[in-house]
N, C-alpha and C positions, 0 to 999 in steps of 0.2 A: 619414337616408334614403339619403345616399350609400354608409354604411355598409353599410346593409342590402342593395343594389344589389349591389355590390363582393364583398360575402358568397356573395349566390345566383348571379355569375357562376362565383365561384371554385368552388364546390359544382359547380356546371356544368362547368366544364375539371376539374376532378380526375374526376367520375363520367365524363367522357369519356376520360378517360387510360387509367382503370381497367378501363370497362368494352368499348372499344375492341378492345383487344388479347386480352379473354377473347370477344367475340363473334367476331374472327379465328378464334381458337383452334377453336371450337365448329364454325364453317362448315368450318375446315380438316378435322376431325375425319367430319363428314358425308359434306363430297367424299370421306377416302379411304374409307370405310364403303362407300358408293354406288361405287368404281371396284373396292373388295375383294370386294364380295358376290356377284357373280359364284363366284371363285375357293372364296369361305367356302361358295358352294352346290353349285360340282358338284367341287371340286376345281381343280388347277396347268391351266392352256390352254392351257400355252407351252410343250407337248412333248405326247405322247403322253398320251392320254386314253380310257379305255373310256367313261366314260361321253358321252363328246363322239360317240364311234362309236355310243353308242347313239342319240344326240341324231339323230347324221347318216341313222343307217340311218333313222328315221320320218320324216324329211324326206325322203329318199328316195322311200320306200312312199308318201306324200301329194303327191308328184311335184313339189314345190320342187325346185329345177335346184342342184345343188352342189358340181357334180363330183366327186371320188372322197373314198368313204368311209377313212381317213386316221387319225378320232381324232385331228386336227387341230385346231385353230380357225381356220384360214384364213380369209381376204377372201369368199372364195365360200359358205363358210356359215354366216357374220356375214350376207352376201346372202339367204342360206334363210333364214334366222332372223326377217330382216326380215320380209320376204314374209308368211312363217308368223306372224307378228308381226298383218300389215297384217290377213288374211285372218281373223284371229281376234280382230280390234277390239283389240289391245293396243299400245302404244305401241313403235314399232317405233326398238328400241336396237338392233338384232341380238345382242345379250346376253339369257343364260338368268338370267330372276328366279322367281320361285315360281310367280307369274301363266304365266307362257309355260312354264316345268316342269310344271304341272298341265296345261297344255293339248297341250302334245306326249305326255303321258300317257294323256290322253284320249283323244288321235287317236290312238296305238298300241291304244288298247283298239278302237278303232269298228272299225279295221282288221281287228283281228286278228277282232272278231266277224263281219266281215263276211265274211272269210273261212272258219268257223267254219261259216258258215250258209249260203254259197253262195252270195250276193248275187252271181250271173252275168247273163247275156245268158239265159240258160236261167229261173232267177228271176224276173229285172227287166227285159222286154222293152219293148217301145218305146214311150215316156211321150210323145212328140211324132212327128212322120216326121221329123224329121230329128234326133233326139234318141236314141242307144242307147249304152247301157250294157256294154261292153268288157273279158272279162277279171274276177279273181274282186275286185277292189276296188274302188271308187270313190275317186279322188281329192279331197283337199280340195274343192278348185273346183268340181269337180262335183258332189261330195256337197250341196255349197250349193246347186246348180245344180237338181240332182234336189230337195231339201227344198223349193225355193219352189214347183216343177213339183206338188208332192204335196199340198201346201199349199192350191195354188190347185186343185185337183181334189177337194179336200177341202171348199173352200168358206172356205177361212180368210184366202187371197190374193189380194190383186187388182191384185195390182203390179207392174213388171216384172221380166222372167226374165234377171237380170241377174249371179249367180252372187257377191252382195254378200249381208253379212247387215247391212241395214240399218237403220233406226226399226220400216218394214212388217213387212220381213217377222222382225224381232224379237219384234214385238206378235203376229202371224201364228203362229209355235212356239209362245209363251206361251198363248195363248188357244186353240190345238190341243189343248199340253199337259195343260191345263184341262178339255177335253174328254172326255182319254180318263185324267183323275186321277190324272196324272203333275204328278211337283212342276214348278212354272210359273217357272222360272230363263231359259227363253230360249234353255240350248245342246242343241242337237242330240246328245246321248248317245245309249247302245246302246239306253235304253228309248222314247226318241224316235224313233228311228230306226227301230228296229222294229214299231213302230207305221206311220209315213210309209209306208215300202215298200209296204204293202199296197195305197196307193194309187196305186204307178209300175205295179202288176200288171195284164196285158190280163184 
């Protein structure tokens, strides 16, 4: 009995010796994957970057604060990133992963359509009295701000006007979406959007 004891300890310290140092290995492996993929995604950060300039110009245009466009990756658009992170439900690294790549891509497209199609003061006039629309874009926050506004005039929102895209008015896009048999995913895209505005119009 002692033997068999003695046995299954030893089996026990050798599989920990063994496999100790290879589950090291494996984490270590992860961490730099996870600190590299940044770099493996848009390219070097730590000089001059166009695509960093392009990062910065749509953070710009969606009126994240980040001081000058550089092609940088500075402190202050590591900050925008954040932000643009927080405002689009994703885990706010200030680091560009696919998730936050798709979504600055995204908001380059709404932009550029919204530009495209005039989305003005002349368009989208005043959705509340103390609520008007400025200029040929709409900013992130607003855009948010405008979607719950359209939402609830639509009949889909009944929540506050809080320029958050939260559970409501998450469920509120989707169930819009649905309405007008657009696929039902939740974000505000060009065919979402254009749809909404119809109802910021006097």
């Amino acid at each position: 009995m002692l033997k068999i004891i003695g046995i299954i300890l030893a089996v026990i310290i050798i599989v920990r010796i063994v496999i100790g140092p290879v589950h090291n290995y494996i984490n270590n492996l992860i961490q730099v994957n996870k600190t590299e993929s940044e770099e493996q995604f848009i390219g070097l950060v730590t000089r001059h970057n166009p695509r960093v300039e392009e990062i910065q110009q749509i953070l710009k245009d969606a009126d994240f604060n980040l001081g000058l466009i550089d092609g940088m990756m500075g402190a202050q658009t590591r900050g925008a990133i954040k932000e643009f992170q927080k405002a689009n439900q994703l885990k706010p690294t200030g680091k560009i992963d696919p998730a936050t790549w798709t979504a600055l891509n995204r908001e380059k497209e709404v932009l550029q359509h919204e530009q495209k199609i005039g989305v003005s003061a002349e368009v989208v006039k005043k959705t509340e009295p103390h609520v008007v629309i400025i200029g040929h874009r709409l900013k992130t926050k607003d855009r948010i701000k405008q979607a719950q506004i359209a939402l609830k005039k639509a009949g889909f929102y009944q929540g506050e006007i809080d320029s958050k895209i939260g559970p409501k008015t998450k469920k509120a896009i989707i169930d819009f979406q649905r309405s007008k048999k657009l696929k039902p995913d939740g974000v505000v895209g060009l065919k979402t959007w254009e749809e909404l505005i119809k109802y910021l119009r006097d």
